[in-house]
Structure formats: structure tokens, C-alpha cells
N, C-alpha and C positions, 0 to 999 in steps of 0.2 A: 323485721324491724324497719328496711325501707320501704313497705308498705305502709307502715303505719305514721313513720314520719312525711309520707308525702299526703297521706287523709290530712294531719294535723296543719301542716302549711296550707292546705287547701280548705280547714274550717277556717285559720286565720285572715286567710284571702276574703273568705264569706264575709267572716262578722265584723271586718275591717270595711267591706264594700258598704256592707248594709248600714253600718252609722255613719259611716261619709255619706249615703244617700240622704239619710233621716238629717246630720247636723247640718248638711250644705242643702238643703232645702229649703223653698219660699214658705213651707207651713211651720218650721220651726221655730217658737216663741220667741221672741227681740227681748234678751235683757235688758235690762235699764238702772242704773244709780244716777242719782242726782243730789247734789248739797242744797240745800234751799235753807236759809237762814241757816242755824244751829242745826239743823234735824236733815239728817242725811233719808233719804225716799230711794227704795231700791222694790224690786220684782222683775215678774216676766209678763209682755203682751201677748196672747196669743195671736195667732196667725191662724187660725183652721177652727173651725165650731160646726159639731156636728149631732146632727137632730134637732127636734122643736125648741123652744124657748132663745130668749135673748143674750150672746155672749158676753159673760162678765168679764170686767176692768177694775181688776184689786190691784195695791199696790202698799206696799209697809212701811206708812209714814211714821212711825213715832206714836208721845204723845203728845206733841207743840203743839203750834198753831200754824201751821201746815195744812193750806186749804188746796183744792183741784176741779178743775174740771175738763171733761173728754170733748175734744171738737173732730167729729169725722163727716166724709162725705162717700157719694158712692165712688167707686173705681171701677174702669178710668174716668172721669166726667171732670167739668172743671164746676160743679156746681158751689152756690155758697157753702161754706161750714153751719153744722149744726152743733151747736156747741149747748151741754149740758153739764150740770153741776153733781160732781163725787159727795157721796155721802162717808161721814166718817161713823166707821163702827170700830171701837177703841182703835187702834193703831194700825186700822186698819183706812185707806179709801178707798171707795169702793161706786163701780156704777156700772152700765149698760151699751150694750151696741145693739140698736132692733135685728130684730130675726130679719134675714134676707133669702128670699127664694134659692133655691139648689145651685150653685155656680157663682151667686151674687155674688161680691166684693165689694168692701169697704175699706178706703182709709181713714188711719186716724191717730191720731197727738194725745197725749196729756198734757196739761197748763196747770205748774203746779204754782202754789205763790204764796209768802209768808214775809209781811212787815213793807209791804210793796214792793221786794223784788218778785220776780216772773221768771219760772225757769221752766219750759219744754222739755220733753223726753218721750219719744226718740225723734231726734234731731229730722232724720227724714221720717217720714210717715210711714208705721206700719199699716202691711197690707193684709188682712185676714179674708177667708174665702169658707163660705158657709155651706153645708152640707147636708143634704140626709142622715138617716141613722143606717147603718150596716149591722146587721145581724152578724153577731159572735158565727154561726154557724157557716155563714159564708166569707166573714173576715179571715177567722183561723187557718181556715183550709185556704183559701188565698197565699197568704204569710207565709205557711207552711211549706204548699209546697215551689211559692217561686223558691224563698232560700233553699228548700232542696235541690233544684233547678238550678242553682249558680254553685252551693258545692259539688257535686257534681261534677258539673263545665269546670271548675276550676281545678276537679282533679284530673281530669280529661285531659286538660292542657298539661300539667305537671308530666303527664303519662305519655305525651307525646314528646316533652323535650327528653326523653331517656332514647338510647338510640334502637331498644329493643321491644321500646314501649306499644300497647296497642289501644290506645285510647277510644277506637270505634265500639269497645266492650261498652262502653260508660253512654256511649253518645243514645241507644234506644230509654233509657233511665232518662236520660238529662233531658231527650223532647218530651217524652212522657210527661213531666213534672211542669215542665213549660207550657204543657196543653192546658194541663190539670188546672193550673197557678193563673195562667195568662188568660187561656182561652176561652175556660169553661167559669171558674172564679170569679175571673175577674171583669168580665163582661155582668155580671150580677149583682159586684162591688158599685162598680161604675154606671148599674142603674139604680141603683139604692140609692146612691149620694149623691147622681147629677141628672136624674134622670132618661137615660140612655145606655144602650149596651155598648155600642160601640162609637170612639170619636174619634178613630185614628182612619188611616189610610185606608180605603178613600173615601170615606166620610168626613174628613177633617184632619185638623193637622195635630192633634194632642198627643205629646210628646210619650206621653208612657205607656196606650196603646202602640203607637207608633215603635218605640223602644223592643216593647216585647212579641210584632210583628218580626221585627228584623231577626232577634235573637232567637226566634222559632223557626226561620228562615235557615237560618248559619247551621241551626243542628239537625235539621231535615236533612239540608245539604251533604253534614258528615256524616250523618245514617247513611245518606246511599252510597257516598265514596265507598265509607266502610263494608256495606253489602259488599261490593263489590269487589274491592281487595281490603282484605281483615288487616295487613300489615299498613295500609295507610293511615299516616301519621298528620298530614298537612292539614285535613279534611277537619281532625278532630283540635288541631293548635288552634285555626285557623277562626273556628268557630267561638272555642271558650274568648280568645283576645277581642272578639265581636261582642261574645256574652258581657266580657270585666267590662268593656268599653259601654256598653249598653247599661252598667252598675252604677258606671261613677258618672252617668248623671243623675245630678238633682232628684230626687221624688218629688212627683209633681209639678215639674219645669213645663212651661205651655199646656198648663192642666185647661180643664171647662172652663168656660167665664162666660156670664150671660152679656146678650145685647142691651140694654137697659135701654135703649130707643125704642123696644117694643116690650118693655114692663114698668108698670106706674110705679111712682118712687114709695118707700116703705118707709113711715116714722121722718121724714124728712122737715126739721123744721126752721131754716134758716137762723142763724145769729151768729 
């Protein structure tokens, strides 16, 4: 029974990390509601567009007279806005942001307006960041086994605050999965969608290579403690509080972002 109640607290650890990753993330779609005249305008912007074609900008205006249009430019750059006109498909508005190379980034507004008031949304400008496509075959296995990879580590640690506990059992499992997820995956992930295997240390400073460098480090580390004396406990707490810590950040916090001083601008038409 308290083995089974310390798995359980340790999926809750998981699947509590992994949407704090996902909601506290820069790719996570920006809500939006606005009153514009009578007709209240609500949706989601995204933030992330991945594979060929142009990311759409829907939004559920009614059936008023509720007009819109998207002004964005690249990111970071201070150039003019390109501001173009939403098309309504029943109650719906609806329009485009151009395709941008692997890593691009664009910002951008809605301007929405009915009877000559003007209402914006969202206030600051979403930032969205454009992608490759990832093949299901190497997403899954990705996905799969970091989260195996953090419960795991997070039962690892549960196992080491007992005073009889030997968490170094768990730690050959928990690098495994981090090889598996991190090393092998996800250097594959990360050339499908930005073209590059790897952009962390010391190649660059990208936060979630970076992340899961460290956290393959802490459990390397506890494997050998553990080699070494099975009863050590520090080796393997020590590591998972590294792992949680390397969880609750952001997905995609200091992700790729191209130079755009050396790629020509894409669909850019000032107004």
C-alpha cells in the first residue's frame, strides 16, 4: 500500500509538472475577449505554428457588424506593421500570418472595430514562433519517455526522504529514459522544427537543451553514488529536486530564434 501510494503522488508530481510546463509557456495560445460595440469577440491566438503553410487568426465575432484586421511584424525588429484585413466567414473572423522560416518569430495585434470604436486584443502583442513538422514517430517517443524520465525521478526522490528508502534502484531507469527522451529524441525533435540537433551547451544557450543536459548530469551523478554505496540516499534526492527544478520551467523558455539580419523578410508589406 505505501508503495503504491508513493507511484501515485509521484504521477501527481508528473502530470502537475507537465501542465505547468505546457500552461506557463511562451507557445501557449493568449486568450482573448473583447466588447466591441454590442457583439462581444472572444478566442485563442496562437503562439507556435508548425509545418508548411500560413498560421491562421480565427476569432468568434458574432453576427454584427464587427469588422478586424491583424497588424504584425517580425520579432524582435522594430520594423513598420503590416497590417491586413480579416475576412468574415459567418461569425467567424478569420485571416493569416505568412509562413516564416524554422525559428522565425512574429508579432502581432488584432484591431477589431464596429460603428467607429477601435478595440485591440491582446493588449501586448502576441508572439508566435514557427516550426517544422515533427513526425508522430519521433514526437511520441520524445513525450513518452521524458515524462517517464520525471516519474521516475520523482519517485526516486519520494524514496529517498523515507529513512530506509534506496532510491539509487530507480536512478539506472530515470537516466535511461532521459537518454532515450533527451538525447536521442530529442536532438531529432529539435532538427525537424529548427533545423539543428543540438542548441544547448556549448553550442548555444537554448534553455531546454540546456535543461535536459543538466538533469542527465544529476542522474549520471546518482547512478555512480549509488554504484557505489546502494544505501545512498543524497545522490538520488538530490538529483530528482534538480529534475522537478529543470520541470517547472517554461517549455520552450530561450527556445531557437532566427537572426533575421541575415534572412530576407517573408510577406512583409508595410501599412
Amino acid at each position: 500500500m505505501r508503495r503504491t501510494l508513493l507511484w501515485v503522488v509521484a504521477l501527481a508530481v508528473t502530470v502537475a509538472s507537465a501542465a505547468w510546463q505546457r500552461w506557463s509557456g511562451p507557445t501557449y495560445p493568449v486568450a482573448v475577449s473583447a466588447t466591441v460595440g454590442a457583439t462581444v469577440v472572444k478566442g485563442r491566438l496562437e503562439r507556435s505554428h508548425g509545418g508548411p503553410g500560413d498560421q491562421s487568426v480565427r476569432l468568434q465575432a458574432g453576427d454584427g457588424d464587427v469588422s478586424g484586421e491583424v497588424a504584425w511584424r517580425r520579432y524582435p525588429t522594430a520594423e513598420p506593421w503590416t497590417v491586413q484585413p480579416l475576412t468574415r466567414a459567418g461569425e467567424w473572423l478569420e485571416g493569416v500570418l505568412p509562413h516564416q522560416p524554422p525559428a522565425g518569430k512574429l508579432e502581432y495585434q488584432v484591431r477589431l472595430g464596429s460603428s467607429g470604436k477601435q478595440v485591440v486584443v491582446p493588449e501586448r502583442p502576441a508572439v508566435t514562433r514557427f516550426k517544422g513538422e515533427v513526425a508522430a514517430a519521433v514526437l511520441i517517443p520524445h513525450i513518452l519517455a521524458m515524462f517517464l524520465g520525471m516519474l521516475w525521478s520523482s519517485r526516486a526522490g519520494l524514496e529517498a526522504l523515507r529513512r530506509d528508502g534506496l532510491p539509487g534502484r530507480f536512478a539506472a531507469f530515470t537516466l535511461g529514459t532521459i537518454i532515450v527522451g533527451g538525447f536521442v529524441f530529442g536532438p531529432l525533435v529539435q532538427k525537424a522544427a529548427f533545423g539543428s540537433y543540438w542548441t544547448g551547451v556549448p553550442f548555444g544557450w537554448d534553455l531546454t537543451d540546456n535543461k535536459t543536459l543538466l538533469a542527465g548530469l544529476a542522474w549520471a551523478w546518482a547512478l555512480w553514488r549509488a554504484r557505489r554505496d546502494p544505501a545512498d540516499r543524497l545522490g538520488g534526492l538530490i538529483a530528482a529536486l534538480v529534475t522537478l527544478g529543470v520541470f517547472a520551467i517554461p517549455h520552450s523558455a530561450w527556445g531557437s530564434q532566427v537572426d533575421w539580419a541575415t534572412l530576407p523578410a517573408v510577406g512583409v508589406q508595410p501599412g
